[in-house]
N, C-alpha and C positions, 0 to 999 in steps of 0.2 A: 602765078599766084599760089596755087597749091604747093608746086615745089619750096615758096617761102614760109608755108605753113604747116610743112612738115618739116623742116628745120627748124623755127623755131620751138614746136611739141619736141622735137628731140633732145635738143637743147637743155630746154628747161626740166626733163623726165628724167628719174634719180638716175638714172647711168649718163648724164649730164654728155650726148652725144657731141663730137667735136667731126664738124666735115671736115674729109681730106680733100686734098687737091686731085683732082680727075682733069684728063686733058679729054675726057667724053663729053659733049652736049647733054647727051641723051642719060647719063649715067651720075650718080651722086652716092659718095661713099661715105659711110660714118662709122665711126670708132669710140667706144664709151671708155670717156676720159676719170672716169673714176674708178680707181683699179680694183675695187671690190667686187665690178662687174668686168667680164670677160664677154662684151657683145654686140653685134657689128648691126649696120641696117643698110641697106642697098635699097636706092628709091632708081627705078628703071624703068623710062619714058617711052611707050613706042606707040606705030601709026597702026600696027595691024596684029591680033592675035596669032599666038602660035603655039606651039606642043610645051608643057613644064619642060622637058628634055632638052627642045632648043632657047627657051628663054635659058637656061641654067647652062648651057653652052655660051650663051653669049653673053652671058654676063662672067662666068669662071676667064674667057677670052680677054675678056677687058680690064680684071681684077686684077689691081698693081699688086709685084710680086713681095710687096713688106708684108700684106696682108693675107697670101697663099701660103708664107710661110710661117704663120701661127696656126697653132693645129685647131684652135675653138674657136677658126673663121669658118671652119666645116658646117658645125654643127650646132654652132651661136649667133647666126644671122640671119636677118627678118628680109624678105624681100618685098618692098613698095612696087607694084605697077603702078603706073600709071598709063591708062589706054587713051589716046587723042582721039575724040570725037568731033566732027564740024554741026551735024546733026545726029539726035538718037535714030531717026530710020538707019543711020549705017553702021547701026548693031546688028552684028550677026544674028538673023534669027534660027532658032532649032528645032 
């Protein structure tokens, strides 16, 4: 449900985002289909926290190579977590 509700805010938000095709579950790619904007959004679904270093490896890992090969996917793309919770007690505490 959230993943459909951030597709639609992208959607509809002036860089008028258009999802790409992803053979990932866990992974959702967008590309702003109005070319005045040059900017991407990665929404990335997972079951367990981990370091920026490895979420930004495994997401660069699974990034189809149309979009590696634009240089302002570098430096123009939002990344969405999304962390699966069953319950809040199995939040990390610190």
């Amino acid at each position: 449900m959230i993943k459909q509700i951030i597709q639609q805010v992208a959607e509809k938000s002036p860089c008028q985002f258009q999802q790409l095709e992803s053979p990932f579950e866990e992974l959702d790619f967008y590309e702003a289909k109005d070319s005045r904007f040059q900017r991407f959004l990665v929404v990335l679904e997972v079951n367990q926290l981990c370091s920026p270093s490895k979420l930004n490896a495994q997401v660069q890992d699974k990034t189809p190579e149309s979009l590696l090969t634009k240089p302002s996917f570098a430096k123009n793309t939002d990344l969405v977590i999304l962390f699966k919770l069953d319950e809040l007690t199995e939040l990390p505490q610190q």
